[in-house]
N, CA, C and O of each residue as an XYZ file, in Angstrom:
856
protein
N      10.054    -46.328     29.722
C       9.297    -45.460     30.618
C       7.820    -45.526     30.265
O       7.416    -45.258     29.134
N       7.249    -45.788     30.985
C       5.293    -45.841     31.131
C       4.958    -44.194     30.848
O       5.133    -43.249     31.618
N       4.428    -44.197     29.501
C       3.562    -43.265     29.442
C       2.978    -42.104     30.878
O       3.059    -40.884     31.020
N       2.383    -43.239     31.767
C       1.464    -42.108     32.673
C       2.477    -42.735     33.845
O       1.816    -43.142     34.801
N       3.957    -42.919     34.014
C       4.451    -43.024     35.400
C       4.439    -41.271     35.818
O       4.562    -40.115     35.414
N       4.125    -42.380     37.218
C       4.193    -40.463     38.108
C       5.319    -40.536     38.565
O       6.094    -41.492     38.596
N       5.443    -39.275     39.013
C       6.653    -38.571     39.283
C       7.487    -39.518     40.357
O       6.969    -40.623     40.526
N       8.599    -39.280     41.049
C       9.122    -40.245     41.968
C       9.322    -39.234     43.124
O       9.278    -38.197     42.463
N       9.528    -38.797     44.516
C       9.924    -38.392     45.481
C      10.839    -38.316     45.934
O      11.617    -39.254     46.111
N      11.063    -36.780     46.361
C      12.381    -36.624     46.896
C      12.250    -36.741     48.425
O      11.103    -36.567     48.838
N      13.318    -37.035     49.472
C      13.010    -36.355     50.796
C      13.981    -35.133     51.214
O      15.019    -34.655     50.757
N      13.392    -34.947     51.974
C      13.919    -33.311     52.469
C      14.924    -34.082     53.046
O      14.760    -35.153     53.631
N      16.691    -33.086     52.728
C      17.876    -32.922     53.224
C      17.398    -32.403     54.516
O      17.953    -33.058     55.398
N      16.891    -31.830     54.839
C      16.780    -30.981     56.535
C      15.730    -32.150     57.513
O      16.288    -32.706     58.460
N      14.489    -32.419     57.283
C      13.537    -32.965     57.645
C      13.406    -35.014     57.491
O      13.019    -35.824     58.334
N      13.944    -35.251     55.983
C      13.501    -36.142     55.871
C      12.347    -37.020     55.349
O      12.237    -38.219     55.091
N      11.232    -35.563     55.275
C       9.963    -36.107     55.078
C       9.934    -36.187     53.715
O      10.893    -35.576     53.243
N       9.218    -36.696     52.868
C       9.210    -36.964     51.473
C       8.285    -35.955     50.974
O       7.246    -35.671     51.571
N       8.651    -35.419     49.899
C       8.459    -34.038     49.456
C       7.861    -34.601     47.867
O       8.442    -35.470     47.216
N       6.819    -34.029     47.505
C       6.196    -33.436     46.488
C       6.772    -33.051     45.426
O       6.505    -33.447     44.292
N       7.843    -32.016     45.825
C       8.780    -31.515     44.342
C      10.032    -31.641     45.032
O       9.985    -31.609     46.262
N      11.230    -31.790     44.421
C      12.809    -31.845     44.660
C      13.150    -30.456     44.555
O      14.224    -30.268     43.984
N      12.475    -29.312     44.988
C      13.083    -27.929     44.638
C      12.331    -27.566     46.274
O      12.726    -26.454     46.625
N      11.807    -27.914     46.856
C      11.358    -27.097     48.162
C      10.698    -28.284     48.808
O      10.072    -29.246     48.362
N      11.165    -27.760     50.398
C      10.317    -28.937     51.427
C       9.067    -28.358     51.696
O       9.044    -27.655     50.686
N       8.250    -28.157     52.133
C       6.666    -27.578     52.470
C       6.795    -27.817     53.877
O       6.722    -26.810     54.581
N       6.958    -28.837     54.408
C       6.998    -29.257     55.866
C       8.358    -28.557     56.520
O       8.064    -28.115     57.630
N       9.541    -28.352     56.238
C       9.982    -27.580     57.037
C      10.742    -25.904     56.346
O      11.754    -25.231     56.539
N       9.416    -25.847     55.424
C       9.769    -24.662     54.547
C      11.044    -24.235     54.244
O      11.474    -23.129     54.568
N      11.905    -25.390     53.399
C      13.483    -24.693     52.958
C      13.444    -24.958     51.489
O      12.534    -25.466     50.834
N      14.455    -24.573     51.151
C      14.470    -25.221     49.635
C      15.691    -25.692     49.677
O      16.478    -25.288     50.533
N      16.064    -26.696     48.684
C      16.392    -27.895     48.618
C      18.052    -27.723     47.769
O      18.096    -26.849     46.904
N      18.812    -28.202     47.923
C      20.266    -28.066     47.071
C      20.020    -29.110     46.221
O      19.835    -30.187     46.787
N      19.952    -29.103     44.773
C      20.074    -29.639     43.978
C      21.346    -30.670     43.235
O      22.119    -30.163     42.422
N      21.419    -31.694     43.500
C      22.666    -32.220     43.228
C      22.742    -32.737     41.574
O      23.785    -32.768     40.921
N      21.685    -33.042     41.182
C      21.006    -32.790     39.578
C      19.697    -32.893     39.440
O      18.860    -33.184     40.295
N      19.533    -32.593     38.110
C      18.343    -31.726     37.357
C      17.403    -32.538     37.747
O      17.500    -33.752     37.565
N      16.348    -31.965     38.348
C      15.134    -32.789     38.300
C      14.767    -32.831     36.863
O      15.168    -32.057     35.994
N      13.625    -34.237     36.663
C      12.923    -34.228     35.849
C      11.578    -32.902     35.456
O      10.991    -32.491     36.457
N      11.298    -32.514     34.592
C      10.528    -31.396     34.534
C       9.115    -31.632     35.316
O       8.690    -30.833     36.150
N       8.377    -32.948     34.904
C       7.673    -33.624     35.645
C       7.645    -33.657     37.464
O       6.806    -33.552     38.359
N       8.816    -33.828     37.354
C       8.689    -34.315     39.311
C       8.733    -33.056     39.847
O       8.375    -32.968     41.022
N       9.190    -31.743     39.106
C       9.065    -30.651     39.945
C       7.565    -30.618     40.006
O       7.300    -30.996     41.147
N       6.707    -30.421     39.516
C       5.104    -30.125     39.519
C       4.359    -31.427     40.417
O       3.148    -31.570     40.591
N       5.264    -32.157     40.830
C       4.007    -33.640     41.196
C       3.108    -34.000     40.014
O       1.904    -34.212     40.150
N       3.783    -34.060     38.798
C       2.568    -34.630     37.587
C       3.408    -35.963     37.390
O       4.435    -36.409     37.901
N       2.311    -36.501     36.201
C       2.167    -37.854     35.756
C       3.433    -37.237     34.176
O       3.456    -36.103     33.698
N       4.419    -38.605     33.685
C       4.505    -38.377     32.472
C       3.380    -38.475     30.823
O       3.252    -39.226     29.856
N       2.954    -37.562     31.197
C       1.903    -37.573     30.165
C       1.964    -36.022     29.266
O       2.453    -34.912     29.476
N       1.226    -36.626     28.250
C       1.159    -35.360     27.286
C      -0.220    -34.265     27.645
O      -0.123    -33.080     27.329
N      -1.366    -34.747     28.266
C      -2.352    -34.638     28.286
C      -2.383    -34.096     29.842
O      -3.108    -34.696     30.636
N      -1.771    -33.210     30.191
C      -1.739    -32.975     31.396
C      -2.663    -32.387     32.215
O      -3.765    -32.558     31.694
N      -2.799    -31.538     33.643
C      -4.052    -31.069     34.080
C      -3.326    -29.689     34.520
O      -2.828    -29.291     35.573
N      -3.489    -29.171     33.289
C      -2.887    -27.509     33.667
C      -3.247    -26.979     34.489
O      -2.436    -26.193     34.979
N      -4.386    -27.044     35.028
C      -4.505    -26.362     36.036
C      -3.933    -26.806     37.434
O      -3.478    -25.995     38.241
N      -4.000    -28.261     37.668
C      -2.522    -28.365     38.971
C      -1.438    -27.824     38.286
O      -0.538    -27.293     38.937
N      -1.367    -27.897     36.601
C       0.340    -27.548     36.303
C       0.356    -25.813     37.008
O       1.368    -25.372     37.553
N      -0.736    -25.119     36.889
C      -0.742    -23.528     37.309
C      -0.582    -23.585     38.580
O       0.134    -22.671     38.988
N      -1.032    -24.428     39.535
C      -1.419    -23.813     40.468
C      -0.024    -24.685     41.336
O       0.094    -24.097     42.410
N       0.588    -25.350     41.288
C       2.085    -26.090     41.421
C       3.014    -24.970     40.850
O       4.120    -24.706     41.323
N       2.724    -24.650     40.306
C       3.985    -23.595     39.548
C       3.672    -22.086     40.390
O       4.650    -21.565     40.927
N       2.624    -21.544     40.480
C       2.711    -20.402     41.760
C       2.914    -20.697     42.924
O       3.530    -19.834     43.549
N       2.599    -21.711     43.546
C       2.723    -21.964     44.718
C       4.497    -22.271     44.943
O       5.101    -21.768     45.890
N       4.926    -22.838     44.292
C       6.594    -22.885     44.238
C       7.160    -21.606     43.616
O       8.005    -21.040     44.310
N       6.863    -21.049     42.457
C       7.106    -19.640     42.544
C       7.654    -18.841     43.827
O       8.750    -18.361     44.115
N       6.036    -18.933     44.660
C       6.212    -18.260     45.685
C       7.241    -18.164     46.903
O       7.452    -17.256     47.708
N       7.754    -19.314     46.759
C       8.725    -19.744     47.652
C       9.558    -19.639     47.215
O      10.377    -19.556     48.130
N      10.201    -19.546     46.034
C      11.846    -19.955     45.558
C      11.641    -18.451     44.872
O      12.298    -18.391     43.833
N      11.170    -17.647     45.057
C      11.574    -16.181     44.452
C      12.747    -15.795     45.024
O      12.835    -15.906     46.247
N      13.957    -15.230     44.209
C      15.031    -14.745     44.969
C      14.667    -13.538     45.649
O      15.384    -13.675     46.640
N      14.162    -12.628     45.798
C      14.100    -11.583     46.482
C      13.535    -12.169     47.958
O      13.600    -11.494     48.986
N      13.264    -12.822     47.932
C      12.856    -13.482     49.301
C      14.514    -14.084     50.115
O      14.879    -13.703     51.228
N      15.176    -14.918     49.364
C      16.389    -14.702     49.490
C      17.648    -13.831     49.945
O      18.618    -14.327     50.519
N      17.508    -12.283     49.580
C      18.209    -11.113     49.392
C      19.103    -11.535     50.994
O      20.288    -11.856     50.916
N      18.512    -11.497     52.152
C      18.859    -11.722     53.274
C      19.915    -12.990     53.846
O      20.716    -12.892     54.776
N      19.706    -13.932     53.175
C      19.917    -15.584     53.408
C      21.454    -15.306     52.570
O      21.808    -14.494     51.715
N      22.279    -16.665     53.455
C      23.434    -17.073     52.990
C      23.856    -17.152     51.733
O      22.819    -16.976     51.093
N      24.847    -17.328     50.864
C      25.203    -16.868     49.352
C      24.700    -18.249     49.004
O      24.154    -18.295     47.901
N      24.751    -19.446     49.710
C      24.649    -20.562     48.732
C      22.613    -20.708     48.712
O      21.890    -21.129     47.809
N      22.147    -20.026     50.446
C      21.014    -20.085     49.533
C      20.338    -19.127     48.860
O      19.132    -19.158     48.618
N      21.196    -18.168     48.516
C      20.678    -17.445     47.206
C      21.039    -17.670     45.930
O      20.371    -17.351     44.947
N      22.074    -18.210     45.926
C      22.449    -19.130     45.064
C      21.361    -20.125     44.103
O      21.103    -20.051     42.902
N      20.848    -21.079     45.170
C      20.085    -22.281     45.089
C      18.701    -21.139     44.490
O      18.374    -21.336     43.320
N      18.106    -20.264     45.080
C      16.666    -20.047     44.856
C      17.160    -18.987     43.437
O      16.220    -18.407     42.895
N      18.114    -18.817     43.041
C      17.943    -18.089     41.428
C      18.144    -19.216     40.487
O      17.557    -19.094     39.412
N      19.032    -20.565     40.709
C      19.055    -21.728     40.002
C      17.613    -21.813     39.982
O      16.921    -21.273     39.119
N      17.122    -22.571     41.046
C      15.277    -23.715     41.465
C      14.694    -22.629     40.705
O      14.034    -23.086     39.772
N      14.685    -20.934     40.765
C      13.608    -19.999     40.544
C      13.744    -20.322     38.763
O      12.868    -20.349     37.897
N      15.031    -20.511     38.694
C      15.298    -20.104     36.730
C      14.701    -21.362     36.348
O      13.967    -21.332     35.361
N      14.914    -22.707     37.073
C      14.451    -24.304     36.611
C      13.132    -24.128     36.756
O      12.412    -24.017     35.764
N      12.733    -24.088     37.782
C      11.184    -23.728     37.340
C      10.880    -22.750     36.563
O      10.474    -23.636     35.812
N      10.746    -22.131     36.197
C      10.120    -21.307     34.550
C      10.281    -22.207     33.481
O       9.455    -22.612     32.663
N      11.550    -22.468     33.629
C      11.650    -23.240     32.306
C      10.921    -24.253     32.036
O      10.401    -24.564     30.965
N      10.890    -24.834     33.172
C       9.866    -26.569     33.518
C       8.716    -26.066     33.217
O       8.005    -27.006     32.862
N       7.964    -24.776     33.150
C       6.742    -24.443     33.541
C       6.480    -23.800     31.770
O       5.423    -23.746     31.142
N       7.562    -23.475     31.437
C       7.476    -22.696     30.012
C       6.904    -23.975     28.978
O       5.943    -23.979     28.208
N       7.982    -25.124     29.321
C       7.982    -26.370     28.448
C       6.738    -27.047     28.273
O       6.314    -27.462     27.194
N       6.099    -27.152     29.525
C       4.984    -27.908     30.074
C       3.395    -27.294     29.254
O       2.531    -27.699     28.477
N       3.688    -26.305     29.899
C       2.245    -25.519     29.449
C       1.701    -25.516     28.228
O       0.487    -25.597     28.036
N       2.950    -25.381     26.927
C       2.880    -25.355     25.965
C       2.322    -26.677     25.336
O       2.501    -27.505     26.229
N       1.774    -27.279     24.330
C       1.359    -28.277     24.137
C       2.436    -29.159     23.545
O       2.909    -30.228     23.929
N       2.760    -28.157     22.172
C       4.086    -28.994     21.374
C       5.232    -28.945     22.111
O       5.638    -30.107     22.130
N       6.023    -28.217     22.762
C       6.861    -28.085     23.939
C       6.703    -29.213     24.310
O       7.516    -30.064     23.947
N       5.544    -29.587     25.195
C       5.412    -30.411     26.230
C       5.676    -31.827     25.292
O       6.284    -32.688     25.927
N       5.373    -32.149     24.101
C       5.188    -33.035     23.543
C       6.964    -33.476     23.309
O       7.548    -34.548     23.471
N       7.603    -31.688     22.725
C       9.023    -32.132     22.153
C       9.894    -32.614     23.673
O      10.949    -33.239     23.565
N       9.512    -32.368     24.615
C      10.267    -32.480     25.862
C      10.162    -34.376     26.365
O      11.007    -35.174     26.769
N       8.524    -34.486     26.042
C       7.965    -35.974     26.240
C       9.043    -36.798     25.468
O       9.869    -37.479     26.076
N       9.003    -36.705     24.008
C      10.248    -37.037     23.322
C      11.746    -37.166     24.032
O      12.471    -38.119     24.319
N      11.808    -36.193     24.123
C      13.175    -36.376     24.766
C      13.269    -37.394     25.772
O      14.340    -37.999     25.704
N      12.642    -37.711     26.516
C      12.610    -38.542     27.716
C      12.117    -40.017     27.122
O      11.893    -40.857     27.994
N      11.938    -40.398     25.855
C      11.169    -41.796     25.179
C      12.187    -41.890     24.535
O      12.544    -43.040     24.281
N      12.940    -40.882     24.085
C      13.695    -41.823     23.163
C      15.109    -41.382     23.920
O      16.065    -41.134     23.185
N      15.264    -41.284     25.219
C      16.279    -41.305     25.839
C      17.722    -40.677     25.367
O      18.825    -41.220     25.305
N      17.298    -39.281     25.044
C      17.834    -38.388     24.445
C      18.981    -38.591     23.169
O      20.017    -38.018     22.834
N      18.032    -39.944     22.580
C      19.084    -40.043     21.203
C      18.424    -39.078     19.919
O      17.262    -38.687     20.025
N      19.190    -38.752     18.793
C      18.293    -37.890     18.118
C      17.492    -38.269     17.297
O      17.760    -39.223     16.567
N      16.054    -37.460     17.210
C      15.144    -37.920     15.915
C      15.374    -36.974     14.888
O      16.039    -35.939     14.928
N      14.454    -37.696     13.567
C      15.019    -36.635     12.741
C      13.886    -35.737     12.507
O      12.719    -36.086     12.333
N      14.463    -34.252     12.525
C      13.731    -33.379     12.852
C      13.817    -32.715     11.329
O      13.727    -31.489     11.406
N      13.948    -33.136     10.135
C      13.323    -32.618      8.780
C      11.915    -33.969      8.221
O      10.887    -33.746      7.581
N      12.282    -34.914      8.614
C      11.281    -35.871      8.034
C       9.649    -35.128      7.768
O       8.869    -35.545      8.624
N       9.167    -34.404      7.047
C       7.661    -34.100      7.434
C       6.410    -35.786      6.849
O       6.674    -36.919      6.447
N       5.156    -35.055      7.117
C       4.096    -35.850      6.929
C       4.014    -35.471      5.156
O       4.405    -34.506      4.498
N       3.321    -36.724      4.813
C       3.081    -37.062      2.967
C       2.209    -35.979      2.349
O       1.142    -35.755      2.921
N       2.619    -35.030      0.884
C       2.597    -33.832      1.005
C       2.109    -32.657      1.625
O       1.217    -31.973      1.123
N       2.727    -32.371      2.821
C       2.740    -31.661      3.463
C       3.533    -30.115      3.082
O       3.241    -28.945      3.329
N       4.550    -30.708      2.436
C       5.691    -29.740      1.800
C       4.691    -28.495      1.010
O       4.537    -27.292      1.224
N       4.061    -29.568     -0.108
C       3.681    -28.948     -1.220
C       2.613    -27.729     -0.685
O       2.586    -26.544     -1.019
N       1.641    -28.557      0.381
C       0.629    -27.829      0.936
C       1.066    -26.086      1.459
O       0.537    -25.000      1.222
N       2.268    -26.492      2.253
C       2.783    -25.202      2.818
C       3.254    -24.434      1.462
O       2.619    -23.442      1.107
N       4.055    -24.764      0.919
C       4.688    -23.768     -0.438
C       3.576    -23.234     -0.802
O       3.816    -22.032     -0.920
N       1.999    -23.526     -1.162
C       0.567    -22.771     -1.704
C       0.514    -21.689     -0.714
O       0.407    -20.466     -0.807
N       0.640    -22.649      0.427
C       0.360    -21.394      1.784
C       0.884    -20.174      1.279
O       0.328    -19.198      0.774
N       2.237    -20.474      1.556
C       3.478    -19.213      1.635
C       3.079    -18.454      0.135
O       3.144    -17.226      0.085
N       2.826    -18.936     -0.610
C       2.413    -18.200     -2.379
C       1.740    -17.457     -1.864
O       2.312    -16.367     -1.839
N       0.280    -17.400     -1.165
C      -0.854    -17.465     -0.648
C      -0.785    -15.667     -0.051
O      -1.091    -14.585     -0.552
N      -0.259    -16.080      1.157
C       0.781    -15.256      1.899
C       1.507    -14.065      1.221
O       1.214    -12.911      1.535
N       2.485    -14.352      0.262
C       3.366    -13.854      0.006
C       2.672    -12.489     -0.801
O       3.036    -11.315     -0.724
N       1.281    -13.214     -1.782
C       0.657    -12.045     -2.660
C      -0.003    -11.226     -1.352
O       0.583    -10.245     -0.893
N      -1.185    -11.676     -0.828
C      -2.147    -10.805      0.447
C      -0.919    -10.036      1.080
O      -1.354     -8.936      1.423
N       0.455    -10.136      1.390
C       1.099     -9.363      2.474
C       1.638     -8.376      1.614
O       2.466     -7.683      2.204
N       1.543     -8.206      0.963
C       1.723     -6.926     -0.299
C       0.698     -5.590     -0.077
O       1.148     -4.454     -0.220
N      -0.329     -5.765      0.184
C      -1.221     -4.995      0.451
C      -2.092     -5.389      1.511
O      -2.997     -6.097      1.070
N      -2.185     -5.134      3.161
C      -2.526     -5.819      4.096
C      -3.635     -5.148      4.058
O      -4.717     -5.692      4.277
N      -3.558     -4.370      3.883
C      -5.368     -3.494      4.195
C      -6.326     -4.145      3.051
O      -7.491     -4.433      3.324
N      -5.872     -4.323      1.984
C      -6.993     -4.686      1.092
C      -7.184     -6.196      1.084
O      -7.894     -6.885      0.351
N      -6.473     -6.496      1.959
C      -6.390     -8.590      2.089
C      -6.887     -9.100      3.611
O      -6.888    -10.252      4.045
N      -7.287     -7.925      4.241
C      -8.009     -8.152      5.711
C      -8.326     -9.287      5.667
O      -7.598    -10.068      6.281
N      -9.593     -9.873      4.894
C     -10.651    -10.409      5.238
C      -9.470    -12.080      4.462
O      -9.215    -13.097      5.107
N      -9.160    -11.879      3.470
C      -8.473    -12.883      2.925
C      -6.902    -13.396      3.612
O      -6.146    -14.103      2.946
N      -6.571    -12.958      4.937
C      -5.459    -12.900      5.576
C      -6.142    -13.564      6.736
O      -5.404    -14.137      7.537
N      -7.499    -13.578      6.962
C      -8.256    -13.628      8.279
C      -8.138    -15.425      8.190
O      -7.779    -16.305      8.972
N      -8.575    -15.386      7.001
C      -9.141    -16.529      6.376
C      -7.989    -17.928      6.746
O      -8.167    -18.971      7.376
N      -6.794    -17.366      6.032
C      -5.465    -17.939      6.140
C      -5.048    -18.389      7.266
O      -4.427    -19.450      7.335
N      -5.397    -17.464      8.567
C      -4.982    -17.381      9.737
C      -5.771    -18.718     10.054
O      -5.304    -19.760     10.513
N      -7.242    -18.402      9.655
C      -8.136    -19.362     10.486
C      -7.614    -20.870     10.210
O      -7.358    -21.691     11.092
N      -7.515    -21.054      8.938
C      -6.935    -22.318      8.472
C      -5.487    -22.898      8.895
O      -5.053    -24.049      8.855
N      -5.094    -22.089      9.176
C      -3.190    -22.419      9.826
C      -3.353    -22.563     11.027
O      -2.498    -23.151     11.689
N      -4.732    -21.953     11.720
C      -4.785    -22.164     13.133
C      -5.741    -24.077     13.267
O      -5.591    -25.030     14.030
N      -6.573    -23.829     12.186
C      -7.342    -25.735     12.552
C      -6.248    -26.675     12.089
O      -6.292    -27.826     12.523
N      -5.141    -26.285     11.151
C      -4.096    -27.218     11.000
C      -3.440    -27.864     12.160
O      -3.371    -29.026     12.560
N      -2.858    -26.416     12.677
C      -2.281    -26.792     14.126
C      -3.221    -27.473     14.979
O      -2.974    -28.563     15.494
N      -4.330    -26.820     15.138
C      -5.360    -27.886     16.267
C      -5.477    -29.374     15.516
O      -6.013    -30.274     16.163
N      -5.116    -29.584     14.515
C      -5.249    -30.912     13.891
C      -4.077    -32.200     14.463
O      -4.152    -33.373     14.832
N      -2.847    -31.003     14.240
C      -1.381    -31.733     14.720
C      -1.547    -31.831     15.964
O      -1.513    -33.025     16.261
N      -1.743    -31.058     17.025
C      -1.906    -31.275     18.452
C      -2.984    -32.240     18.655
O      -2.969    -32.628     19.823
N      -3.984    -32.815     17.910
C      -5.027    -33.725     18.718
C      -4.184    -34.853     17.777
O      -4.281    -35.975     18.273
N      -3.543    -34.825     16.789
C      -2.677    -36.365     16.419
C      -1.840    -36.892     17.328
O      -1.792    -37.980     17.902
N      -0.826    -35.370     17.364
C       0.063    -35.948     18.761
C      -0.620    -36.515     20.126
O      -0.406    -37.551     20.755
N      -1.459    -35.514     20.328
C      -2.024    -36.326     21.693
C      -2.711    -37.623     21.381
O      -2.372    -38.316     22.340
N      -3.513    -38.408     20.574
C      -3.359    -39.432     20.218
C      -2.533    -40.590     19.917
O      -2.713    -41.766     20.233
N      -1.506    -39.996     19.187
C      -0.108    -40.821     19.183
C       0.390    -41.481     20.777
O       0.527    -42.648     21.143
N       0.597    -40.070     21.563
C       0.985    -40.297     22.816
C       0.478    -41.263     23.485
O       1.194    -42.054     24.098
N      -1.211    -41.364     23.461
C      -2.207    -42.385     23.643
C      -1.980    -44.084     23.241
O      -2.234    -45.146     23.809
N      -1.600    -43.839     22.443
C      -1.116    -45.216     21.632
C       0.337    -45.986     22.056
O       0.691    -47.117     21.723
N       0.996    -45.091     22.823
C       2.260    -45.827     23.040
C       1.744    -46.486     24.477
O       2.119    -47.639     24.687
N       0.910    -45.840     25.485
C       0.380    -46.998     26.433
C      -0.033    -48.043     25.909
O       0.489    -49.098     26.270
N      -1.133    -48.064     24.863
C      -1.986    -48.856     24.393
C      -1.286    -50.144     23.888
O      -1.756    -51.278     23.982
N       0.330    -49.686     23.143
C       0.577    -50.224     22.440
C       2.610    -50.131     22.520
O       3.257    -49.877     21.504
N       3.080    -50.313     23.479
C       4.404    -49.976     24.607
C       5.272    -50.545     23.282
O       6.185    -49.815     22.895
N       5.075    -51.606     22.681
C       6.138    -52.731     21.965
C       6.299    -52.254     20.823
O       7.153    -52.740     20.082
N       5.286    -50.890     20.309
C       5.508    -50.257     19.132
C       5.789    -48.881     19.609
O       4.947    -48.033     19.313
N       6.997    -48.446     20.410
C       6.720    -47.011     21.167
C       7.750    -46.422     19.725
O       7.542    -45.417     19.045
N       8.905    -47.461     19.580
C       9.941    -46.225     18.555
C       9.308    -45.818     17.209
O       9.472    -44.676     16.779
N       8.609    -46.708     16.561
C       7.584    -45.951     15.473
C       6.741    -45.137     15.684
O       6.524    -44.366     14.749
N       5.907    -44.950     16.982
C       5.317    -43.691     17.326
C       5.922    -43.190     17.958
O       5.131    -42.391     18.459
N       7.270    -42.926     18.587
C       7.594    -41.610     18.889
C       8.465    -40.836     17.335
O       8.912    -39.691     17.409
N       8.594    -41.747     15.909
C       9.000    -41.047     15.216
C       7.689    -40.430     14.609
O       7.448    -39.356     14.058
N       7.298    -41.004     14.775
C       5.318    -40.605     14.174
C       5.217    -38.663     14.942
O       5.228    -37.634     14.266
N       5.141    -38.751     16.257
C       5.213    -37.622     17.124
C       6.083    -36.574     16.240
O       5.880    -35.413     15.883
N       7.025    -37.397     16.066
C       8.460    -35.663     16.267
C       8.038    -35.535     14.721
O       8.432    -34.457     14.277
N       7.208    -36.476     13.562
C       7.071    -35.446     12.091
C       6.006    -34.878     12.287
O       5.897    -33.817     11.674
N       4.800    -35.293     13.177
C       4.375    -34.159     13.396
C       4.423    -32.763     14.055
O       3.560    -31.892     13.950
N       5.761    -32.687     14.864
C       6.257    -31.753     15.429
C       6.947    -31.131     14.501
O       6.776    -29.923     14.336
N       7.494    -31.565     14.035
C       8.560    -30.971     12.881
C       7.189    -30.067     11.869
O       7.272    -28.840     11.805
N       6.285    -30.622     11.314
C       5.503    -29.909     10.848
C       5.011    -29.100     11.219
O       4.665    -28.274     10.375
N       4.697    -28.838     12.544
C       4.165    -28.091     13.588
C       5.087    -26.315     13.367
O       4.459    -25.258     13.316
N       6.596    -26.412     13.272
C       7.096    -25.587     13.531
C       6.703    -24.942     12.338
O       6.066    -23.895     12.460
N       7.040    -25.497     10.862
C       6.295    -24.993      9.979
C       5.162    -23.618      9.790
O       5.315    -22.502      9.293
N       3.645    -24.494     10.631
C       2.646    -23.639     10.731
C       2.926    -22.370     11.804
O       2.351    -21.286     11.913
N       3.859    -22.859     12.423
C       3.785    -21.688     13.723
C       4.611    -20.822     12.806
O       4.442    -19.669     13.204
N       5.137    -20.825     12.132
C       6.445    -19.535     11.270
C       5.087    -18.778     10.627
O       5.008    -17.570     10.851
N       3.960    -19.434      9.805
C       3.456    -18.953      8.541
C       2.460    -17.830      9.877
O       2.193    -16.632      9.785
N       2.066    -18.967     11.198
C       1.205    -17.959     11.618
C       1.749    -16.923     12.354
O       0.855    -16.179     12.756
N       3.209    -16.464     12.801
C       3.835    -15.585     13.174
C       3.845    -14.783     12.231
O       3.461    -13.685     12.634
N       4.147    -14.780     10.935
C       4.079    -13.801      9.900
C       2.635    -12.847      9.639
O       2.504    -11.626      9.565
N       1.583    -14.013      9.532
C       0.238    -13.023      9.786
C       0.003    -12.465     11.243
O      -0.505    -11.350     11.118
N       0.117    -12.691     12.176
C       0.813    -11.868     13.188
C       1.056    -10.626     12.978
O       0.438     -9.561     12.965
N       2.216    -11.050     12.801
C       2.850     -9.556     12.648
C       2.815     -8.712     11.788
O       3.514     -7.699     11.755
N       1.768     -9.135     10.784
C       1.012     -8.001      9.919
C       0.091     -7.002     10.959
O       0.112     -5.830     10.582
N      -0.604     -7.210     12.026
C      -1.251     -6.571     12.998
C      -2.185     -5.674     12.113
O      -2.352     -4.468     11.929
N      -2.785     -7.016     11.593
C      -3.947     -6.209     10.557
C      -5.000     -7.254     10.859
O      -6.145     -6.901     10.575
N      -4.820     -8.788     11.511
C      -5.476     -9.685     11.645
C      -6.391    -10.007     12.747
O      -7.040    -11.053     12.725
């Protein structure tokens, strides 16, 4: 699969005309029976890419919202109320996955390596050790949150440029498998340890979080 292939087209069961997303026609305003899962991609009309343009991803995702809300439904036949709480629940999810950066990245994965598994403990070269200081780090300041304000702030800030570090690798990585197609299975294992590390920082920064002192 090409990095930046775009999406493929459905046509409308009622109309015929070739449709934008596989969850609703626009031209003869119905929505669509699903015979399987769209790709997360082809619901939005995007490109497979990591680097996406959130803002068509926003503005594709309300505009279908708007249409496949079940309460709009309430009236209509069981199968198409049926169909618009399925399309309504698939889109969120498509829209949950997407938006997110690492999401979007672990989902990209899935679709490159054609849903065989990677290994999801492998991390990056000491990385381990780095986090265990963290968590030490952590573990003394969350003992007394009021008197570690400023030294909890600190922590945060640094767990937060880590993560912005892993997200501009991955999106680079991603970059590189166009560049470089004949080496895609070493960089998509490249991707998922930095994902795997990723989850890491997101635990340490949920914990200062939820000190709600930060």
């Amino acid at each position: 699969m090409k990095h930046d292939h775009l999406s493929s087209h459905s046509v409308c069961l009622g109309c015929n005309i070739t449709m934008a997303t596989p969850l609703f026609c626009f031209s003869c305003n119905s929505i669509q029976r699903l015979s399987t899962k769209p790709n997360y991609f082809e619901i939005f009309d995007l490109p497979y890419t990591y680097n996406l343009d959130i803002k068509r991803l926003e503005d594709n995702y309300q505009k279908l919202a708007a249409e496949l809300h079940p309460d709009f439904y309430l009236q209509s036949a069981s199968t198409e109320k049926r169909q618009s709480q399925e399309s309504s629940s698939l889109l969120n999810r498509a829209y949950t996955a997407l938006k997110c950066p690492m999401s979007r990245a672990s989902y990209l994965l899935e679709l490159l390596s054609h849903g065989k598994p990677l290994d999801e403990r492998k991390l990056p070269a000491g990385f381990l050790e780095d986090i265990f200081e963290l968590q030490e780090t952590l573990e003394d300041l969350l003992v007394d949150v009021e008197d570690h304000a400023e030294e909890l702030a600190a922590v945060k800030s640094d767990v937060e440029k880590r993560l912005n570090a892993l997200q501009e690798a991955v999106s680079q990585l991603f970059g590189n498998i166009e560049k470089d197609p004949s080496n895609q299975k070493n960089i998509v294992e490249s991707i998922q340890v930095n994902l795997n590390a990723e989850r890491y920082l997101q635990r340490l920064l949920e914990r200062i979080s939820r000190s709600n002192q930060v």
